[in-house]
N, C-alpha and C positions, 0 to 999 in steps of 0.2 A: 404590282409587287405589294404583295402583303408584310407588313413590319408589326402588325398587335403580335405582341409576344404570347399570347394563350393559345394563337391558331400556329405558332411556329415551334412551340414546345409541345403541342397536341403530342404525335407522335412518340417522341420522348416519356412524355406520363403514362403513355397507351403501353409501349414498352414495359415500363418499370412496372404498373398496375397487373400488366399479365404476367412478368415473369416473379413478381413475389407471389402474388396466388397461386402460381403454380411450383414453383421452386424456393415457398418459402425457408420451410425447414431447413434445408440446405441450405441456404444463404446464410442464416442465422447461425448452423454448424459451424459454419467456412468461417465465418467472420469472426465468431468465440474464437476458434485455436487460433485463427493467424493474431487476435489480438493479446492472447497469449504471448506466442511465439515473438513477440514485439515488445510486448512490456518485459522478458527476459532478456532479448536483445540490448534495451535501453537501460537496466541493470546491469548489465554486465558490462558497461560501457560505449555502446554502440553509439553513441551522440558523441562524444568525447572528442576533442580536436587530437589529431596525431602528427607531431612534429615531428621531423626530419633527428636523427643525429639526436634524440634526447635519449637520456638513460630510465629506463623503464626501473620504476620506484613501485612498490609492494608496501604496501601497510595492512595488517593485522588488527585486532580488535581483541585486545585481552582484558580480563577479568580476574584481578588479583585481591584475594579476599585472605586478610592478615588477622589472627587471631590475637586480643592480646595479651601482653606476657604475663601478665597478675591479673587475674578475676578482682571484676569489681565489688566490694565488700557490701552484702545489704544488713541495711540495720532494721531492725526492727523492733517497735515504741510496743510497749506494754501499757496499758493504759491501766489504774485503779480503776475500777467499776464503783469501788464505794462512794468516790465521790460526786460520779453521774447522779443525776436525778434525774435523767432521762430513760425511757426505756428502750432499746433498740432492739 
C-alpha cells in the first residue's frame, strides 16, 4: 500500500493538466459567467437567512436634493490699487 500523497494524486494532476490544455478556453468561459451569474445571485440576496412568517420589508434608496429658498449673497472687496505698492 502506497500512502506518499504525490504517487496517489499523480492521476488527479495528470487529469486536470490535460483537461485545461485541452479545454482551457472553455473552462475559463464557464467559470466567468457562472461567476457572474453568482455575484448577482449574492446581490440580490441569495445569502440572506429567510425566516418563516416574517414580513418582507423593501427599502429604497432616495436622493433628495433641496434648493435653497434665498440665494446666498456674494460680496465682493474692491480693493484701491493706489495703495499697493505691489505689482500684480
Amino acid at each position: 500500500m502506497n500512502l506518499n500523497a504525490g504517487e496517489v494524486l499523480k492521476p488527479v494532476f495528470d487529469f486536470l493538466d490535460n483537461a485545461i490544455a485541452d479545454y482551457g478556453v472553455y473552462l475559463f468561459l464557464v467559470l466567468a459567467w457562472v461567476s457572474v451569474v453568482v455575484l448577482a445571485w449574492v446581490f440580490s440576496g441569495g445569502l440572506r437567512r429567510k425566516y418563516p412568517n416574517q414580513p418582507h420589508i423593501r427599502a429604497g434608496i432616495g436622493i433628495v436634493i433641496q434648493q435653497p429658498t434665498q440665494p446666498t449673497p456674494i460680496i465682493f472687496l474692491d480693493r484701491d490699487s493706489a495703495g499697493d505698492d505691489r505689482d500684480i
